[in-house]
C-alpha positions as CSV (number, residue, x, y, z in Angstrom):
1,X,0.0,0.0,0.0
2,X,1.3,3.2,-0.5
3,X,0.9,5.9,2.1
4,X,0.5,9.7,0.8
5,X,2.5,12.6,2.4
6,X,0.7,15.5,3.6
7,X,2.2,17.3,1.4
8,X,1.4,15.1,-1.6
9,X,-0.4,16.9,-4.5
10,X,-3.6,14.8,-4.6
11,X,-6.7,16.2,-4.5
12,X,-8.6,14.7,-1.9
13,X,-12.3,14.4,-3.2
14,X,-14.4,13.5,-0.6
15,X,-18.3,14.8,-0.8
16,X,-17.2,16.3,2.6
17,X,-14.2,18.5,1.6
18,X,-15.7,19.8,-1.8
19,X,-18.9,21.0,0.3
20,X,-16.2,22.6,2.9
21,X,-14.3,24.2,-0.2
22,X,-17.4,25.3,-1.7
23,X,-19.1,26.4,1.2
24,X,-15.8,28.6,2.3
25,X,-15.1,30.0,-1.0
26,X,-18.7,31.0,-2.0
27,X,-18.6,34.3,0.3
28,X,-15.8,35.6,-1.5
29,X,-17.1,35.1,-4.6
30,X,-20.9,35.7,-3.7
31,X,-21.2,38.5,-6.7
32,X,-20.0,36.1,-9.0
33,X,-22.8,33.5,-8.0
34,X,-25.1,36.2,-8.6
35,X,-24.2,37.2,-12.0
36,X,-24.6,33.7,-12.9
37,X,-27.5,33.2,-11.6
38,X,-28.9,36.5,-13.2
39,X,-27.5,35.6,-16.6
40,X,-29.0,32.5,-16.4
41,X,-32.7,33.6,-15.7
42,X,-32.1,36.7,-17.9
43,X,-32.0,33.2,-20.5
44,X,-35.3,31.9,-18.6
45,X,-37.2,34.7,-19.0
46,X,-36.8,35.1,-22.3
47,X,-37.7,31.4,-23.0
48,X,-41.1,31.9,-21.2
49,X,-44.3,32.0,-23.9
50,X,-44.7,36.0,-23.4
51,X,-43.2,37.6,-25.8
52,X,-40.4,40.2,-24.1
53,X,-39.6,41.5,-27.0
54,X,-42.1,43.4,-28.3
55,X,-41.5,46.9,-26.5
56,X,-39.1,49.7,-28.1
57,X,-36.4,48.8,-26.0
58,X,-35.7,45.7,-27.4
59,X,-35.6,46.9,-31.3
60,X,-31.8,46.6,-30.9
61,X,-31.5,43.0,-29.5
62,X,-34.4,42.1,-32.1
63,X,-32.0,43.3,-34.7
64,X,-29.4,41.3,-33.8
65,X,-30.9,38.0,-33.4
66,X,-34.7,36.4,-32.5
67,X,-35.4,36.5,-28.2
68,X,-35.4,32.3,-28.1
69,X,-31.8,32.7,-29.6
70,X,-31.0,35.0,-26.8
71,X,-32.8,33.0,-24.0
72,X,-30.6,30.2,-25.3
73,X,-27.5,32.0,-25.0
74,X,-27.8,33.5,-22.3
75,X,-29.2,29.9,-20.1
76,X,-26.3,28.3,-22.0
77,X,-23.5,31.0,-20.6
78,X,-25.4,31.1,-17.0
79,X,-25.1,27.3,-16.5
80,X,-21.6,27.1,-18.0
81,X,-20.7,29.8,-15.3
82,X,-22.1,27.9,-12.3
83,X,-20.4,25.0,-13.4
84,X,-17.5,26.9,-13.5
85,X,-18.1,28.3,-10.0
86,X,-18.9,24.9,-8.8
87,X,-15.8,23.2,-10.1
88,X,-13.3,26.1,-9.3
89,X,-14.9,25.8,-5.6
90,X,-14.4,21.8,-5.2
91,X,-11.1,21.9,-6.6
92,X,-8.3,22.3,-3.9
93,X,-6.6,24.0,-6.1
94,X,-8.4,26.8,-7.2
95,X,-7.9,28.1,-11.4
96,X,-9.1,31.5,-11.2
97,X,-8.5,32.0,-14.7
98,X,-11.9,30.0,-15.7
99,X,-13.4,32.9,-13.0
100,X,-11.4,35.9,-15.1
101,X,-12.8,34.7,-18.5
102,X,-15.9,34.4,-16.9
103,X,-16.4,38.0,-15.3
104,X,-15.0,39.3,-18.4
105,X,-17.7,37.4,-20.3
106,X,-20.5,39.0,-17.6
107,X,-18.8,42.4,-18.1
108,X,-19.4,42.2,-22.2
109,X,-23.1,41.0,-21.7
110,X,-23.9,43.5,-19.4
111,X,-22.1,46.1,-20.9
112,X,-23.8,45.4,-24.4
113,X,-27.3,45.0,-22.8
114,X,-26.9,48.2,-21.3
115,X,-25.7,49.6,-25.0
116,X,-28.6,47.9,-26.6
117,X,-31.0,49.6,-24.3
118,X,-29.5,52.9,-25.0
119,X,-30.0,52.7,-28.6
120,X,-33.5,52.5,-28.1
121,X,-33.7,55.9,-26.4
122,X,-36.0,55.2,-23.8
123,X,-35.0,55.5,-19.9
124,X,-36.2,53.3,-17.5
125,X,-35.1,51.2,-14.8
126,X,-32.3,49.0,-17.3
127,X,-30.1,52.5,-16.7
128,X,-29.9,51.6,-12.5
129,X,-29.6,47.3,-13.0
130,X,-27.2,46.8,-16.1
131,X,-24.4,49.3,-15.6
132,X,-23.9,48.6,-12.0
133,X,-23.7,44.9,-13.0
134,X,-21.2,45.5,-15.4
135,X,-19.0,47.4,-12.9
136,X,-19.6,44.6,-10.6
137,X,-17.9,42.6,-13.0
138,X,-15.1,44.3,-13.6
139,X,-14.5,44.0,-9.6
140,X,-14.9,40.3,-10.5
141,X,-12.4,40.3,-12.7
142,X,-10.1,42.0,-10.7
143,X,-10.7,39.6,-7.4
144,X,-10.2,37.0,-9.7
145,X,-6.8,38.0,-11.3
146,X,-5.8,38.7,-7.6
147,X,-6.6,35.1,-6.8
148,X,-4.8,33.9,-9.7
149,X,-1.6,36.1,-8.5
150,X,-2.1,34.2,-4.6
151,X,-2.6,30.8,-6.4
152,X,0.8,31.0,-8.9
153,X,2.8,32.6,-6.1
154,X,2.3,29.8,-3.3
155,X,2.8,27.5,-6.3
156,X,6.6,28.8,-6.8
């Protein structure tokens, strides 16, 4: 039988220590969670029978493809995020850089959504929910690229 070292480079996967990793990673990275989470039922609600976009501020995401294309995307790049999140948290060691991609991802959706409803010229409530999510993203990013500079440093 061979007997591991503490130091050994295994990854112990036990259900126990990937909820423990999870679980004390997911406050750090709560705004992440969120975005995904938003991103994917942004996708959801525009999947649901009532049509979304029908209003003038959708003209500009109508132009650019139909709404089921975008509920699809948008479901599809949620998921994939929390999968991410999920699989970055159970790891024991982390790789921020599938977080980074991600954020920067989030930032250029929420940054285009809040261009697209610009375009249409009518104010409402999109000008106080998109931007600010968009900035939270870039804080994202940079909590992840901070992480990746712990993880590579303890590494050397």
């Amino acid at each position: 039988m061979i007997e591991r070292s503490p130091n050994a480079r295994h990854e112990q996967m036990t259900p126990q220590s990937i909820y423990v990793r999870i679980a004390h990673r997911f406050g750090p990275r709560l705004t992440e969670w969120v975005v995904a989470v938003q991103t994917l039922l942004w996708g959801v609600v525009l999947l649901l029978p009532p049509a979304t976009f029908d209003g003038p501020t959708w003209v500009f995401f109508q132009s650019i493809m139909p709404e089921n294309q975008w509920g699809w995307l948008m479901l599809f790049l949620g998921v994939a995020r929390l999968g991410g999140l999920i699989v970055n948290g159970a790891r024991k060691r982390v790789t921020p850089l599938i977080r980074m991609i991600s954020a920067a991802v989030g930032f250029l959706i929420f940054v285009g959504i809040s261009y697209s409803f610009a375009l249409s010229g009518v104010i409402s409530t999109w000008i106080a929910i998109y931007p600010v999510i968009a900035v939270v993203e870039l804080v994202n990013i940079y909590r992840a690229a901070h992480d990746a500079g712990e993880s590579y440093a303890s590494a050397s």
